[in-house]
C-alpha positions, 0 to 999 in steps of 0.5 A: 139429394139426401143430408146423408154424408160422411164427415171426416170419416164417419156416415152423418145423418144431416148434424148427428153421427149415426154411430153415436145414435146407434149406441144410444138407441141400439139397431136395427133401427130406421133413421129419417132425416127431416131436412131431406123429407121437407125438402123432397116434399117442396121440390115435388109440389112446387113443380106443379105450383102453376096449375090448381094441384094436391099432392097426396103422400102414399101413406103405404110408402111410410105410414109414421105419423109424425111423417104424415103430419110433416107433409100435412103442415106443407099443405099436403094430402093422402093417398089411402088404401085400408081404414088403417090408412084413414086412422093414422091420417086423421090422428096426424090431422090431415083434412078428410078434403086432402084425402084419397081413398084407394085400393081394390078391397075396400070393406063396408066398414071402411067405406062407412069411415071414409064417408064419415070422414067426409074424405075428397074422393074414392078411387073406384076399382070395380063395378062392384065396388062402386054399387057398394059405396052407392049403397053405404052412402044412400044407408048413411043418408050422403052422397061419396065423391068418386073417380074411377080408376082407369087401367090405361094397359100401359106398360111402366116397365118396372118390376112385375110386382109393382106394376099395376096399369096394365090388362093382367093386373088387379087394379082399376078397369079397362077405358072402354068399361070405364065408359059403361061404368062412368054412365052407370054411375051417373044413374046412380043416386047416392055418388057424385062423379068428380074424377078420373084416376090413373097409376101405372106402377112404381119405382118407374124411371122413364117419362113416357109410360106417364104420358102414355096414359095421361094421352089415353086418359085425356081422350077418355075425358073428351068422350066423358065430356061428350056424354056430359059427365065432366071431371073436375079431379085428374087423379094422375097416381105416383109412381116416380122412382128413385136412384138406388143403384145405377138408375136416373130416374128424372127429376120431379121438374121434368116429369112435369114439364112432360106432364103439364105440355101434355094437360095443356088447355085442361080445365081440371085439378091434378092430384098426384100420390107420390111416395117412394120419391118423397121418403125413399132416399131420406131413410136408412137402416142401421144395423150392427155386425153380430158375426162374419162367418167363412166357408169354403163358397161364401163370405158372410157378413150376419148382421141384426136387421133381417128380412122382417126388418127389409123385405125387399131385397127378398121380396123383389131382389130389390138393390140397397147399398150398404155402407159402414158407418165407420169404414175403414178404407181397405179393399172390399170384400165379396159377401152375402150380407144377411139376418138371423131369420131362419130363412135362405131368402133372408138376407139384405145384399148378396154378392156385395162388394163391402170393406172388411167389417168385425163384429159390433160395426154399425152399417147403414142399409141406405134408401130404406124410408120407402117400404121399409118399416111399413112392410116390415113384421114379427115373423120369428117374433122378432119386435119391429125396429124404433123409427128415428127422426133428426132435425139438425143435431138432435133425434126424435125417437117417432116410434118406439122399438117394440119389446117381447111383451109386445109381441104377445098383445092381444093373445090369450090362452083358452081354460082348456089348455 
């Protein structure tokens, strides 16, 4: 469910024509819709309203503030993986104890942050890791909470790239060396054992890959519990998908109900880091038509967002539908819908169905709030678009669109030159 729709004729977001907002904030641009983001966030938490539970946002999925901010008024957390991640949430005022600190390569100066910060957990990755934030916590004179990340070799099929629980992917440590490592930590003095953390991938659309691993990490905790190391955090990670095209991802009421069966009798406190099923359909891309451009093989529809704008189509062969904020109701038309990026790869639909467009339409690249402005760039100095919240009939301009003095912030030219 989304506050996306057309209204006599013309693509609304929640009370506001997007055609109007275009014009008066100019594309590219990110456009959310509060209601949606509100909404998405208390359909997911209440699922689980019947078990002690914290639902974390994945602050990469959509890093704005003011976005942070609304999830922590829900009573929500983070998931965090830089000191970046740290700044923004503490600066949107999420408590250090709603805070989740994941990520494969944490620094010394982050780690420092973090225990500053008093944050809840750290997500251990790797043995080394764990002997470093030991010895940032005994240097600061504290003791880090901690879970191990746990790679249960579950195959989430999804896209290679955003798997992540499996036996040939970077993240977290197989169970039987989460074993030795768990009793390794239990030596050491500067940590305290609280947990056990879990994520499988992302943008999965079947239930089983979760309860795959939740079974695999339910016997991992009866082994623990034997050793008498018992966990009070079961930190099951995000990962739920969403409807971009023709998937039927299930609903967060069902995926816990599978996950509550599985837990039941547990004596424990979930965390879960949701992201792309919170923001991703509650954000779209506006973008204007520049040109359309024949050739003897392709029609092209040029517009003026680009693969530094949306990565994902080029980076995944990821699918965005994308539909004129005004369309005009003919048959559509075989395009490539592409930027002005000097790139081959750079384009955000190819072989795409779209009604005939002239230049100066606005269209909307839909289910763009997760990963889109947060793994967006200047590459071709381009400045990165203004992220847009609406409430109802008005707008909120969350963040500004960078200008070309911005582009060069921080640069400087030695004498020599």
């Amino acid at each position: 469910m989304h506050h996306f729709e057309y209204k006599q004729g013309e693509l609304y977001c929640e009370n506001l024509p997007l055609d109007q907002l275009a014009q008066q904030v100019g594309t590219p641009c990110y456009v959310y819709s509060y209601a949606t983001l509100h909404h998405h966030f208390k359909v997911f938490d209440e699922a689980f309203r019947d078990v002690p539970h914290l639902t974390c946002f994945s602050v990469k999925a959509s890093s704005n503030i003011a976005i942070l901010k609304l999830f922590g008024s829900l009573g929500g957390g983070v998931d965090i993986v830089s000191g970046g991640e740290l700044f923004r949430a503490r600066k949107a005022g999420i408590p250090g104890d709603r805070i989740v600190y994941s990520g494969v390569g944490k620094t010394c100066e982050e780690i420092d942050y973090a225990l500053r910060e008093n944050i809840l957990l750290f997500n251990i990755e790797s043995p080394q890791e764990l002997e470093a934030i030991n010895e940032r916590a005994s240097h600061l004179g504290c003791k880090a909470r901690i879970a191990l990340r746990v790679n249960p070799d579950v195959d989430p099929r999804t896209h290679p790239y955003i798997s992540t629980g499996m036996k040939k992917n970077k993240f977290g440590i197989d169970i039987e060396g989460a074993i030795t490592e768990y009793r390794r930590a239990k030596t050491l003095s500067n940590v305290e054992i609280i947990g056990i953390d879990c994520h499988v991938g992302s943008q999965l659309t079947e239930i089983s890959p979760f309860v795959d691993a939740l079974r695999r990490l339910r016997m991992l905790m009866e082994r623990l519990e034997a050793e008498g190391i018992v966990v009070q955090y079961l930190d099951l990670g995000g990962g739920l998908g969403i409807t971009y095209d023709q998937e039927a991802p299930p609903h967060p009421r069902e995926y816990a109900r599978a996950i509550l069966q599985e837990l039941h009798g547990l004596p424990c406190t979930l965390i879960f880091e949701p992201g792309r099923v919170i923001v991703g359909n509650a954000g779209v891309l506006l973008t204007r038509v520049l040109y359309t451009k024949q050739t003897p093989s392709k029609n092209f529809v040029i517009v003026d967002a680009a693969m530094n704008d949306l990565i994902r189509p080029s980076l995944y062969g990821s699918y965005h539908h994308i539909q004129p904020v005004r369309p005009m109701g003919e048959e559509a038309q075989m395009v490539d819908v592409v930027g002005p990026i000097c790139e081959s790869s750079d384009f955000l639909a190819r072989d795409r169905g779209l009604p005939p467009v002239q230049a100066g339409d606005c269209l909307a690249v839909m289910s763009a709030g997760a990963y889109g402005f947060s793994m967006s760039s200047n590459y071709n100095s381009r400045p990165r678009a203004a992220e847009i919240l609406v409430k109802g009939e008005r707008f909120y301009t969350i963040r500004e669109r960078e200008r070309w003095e911005d582009l060069i912030k921080g640069e400087a030219i030695p004498g020599f030159v």
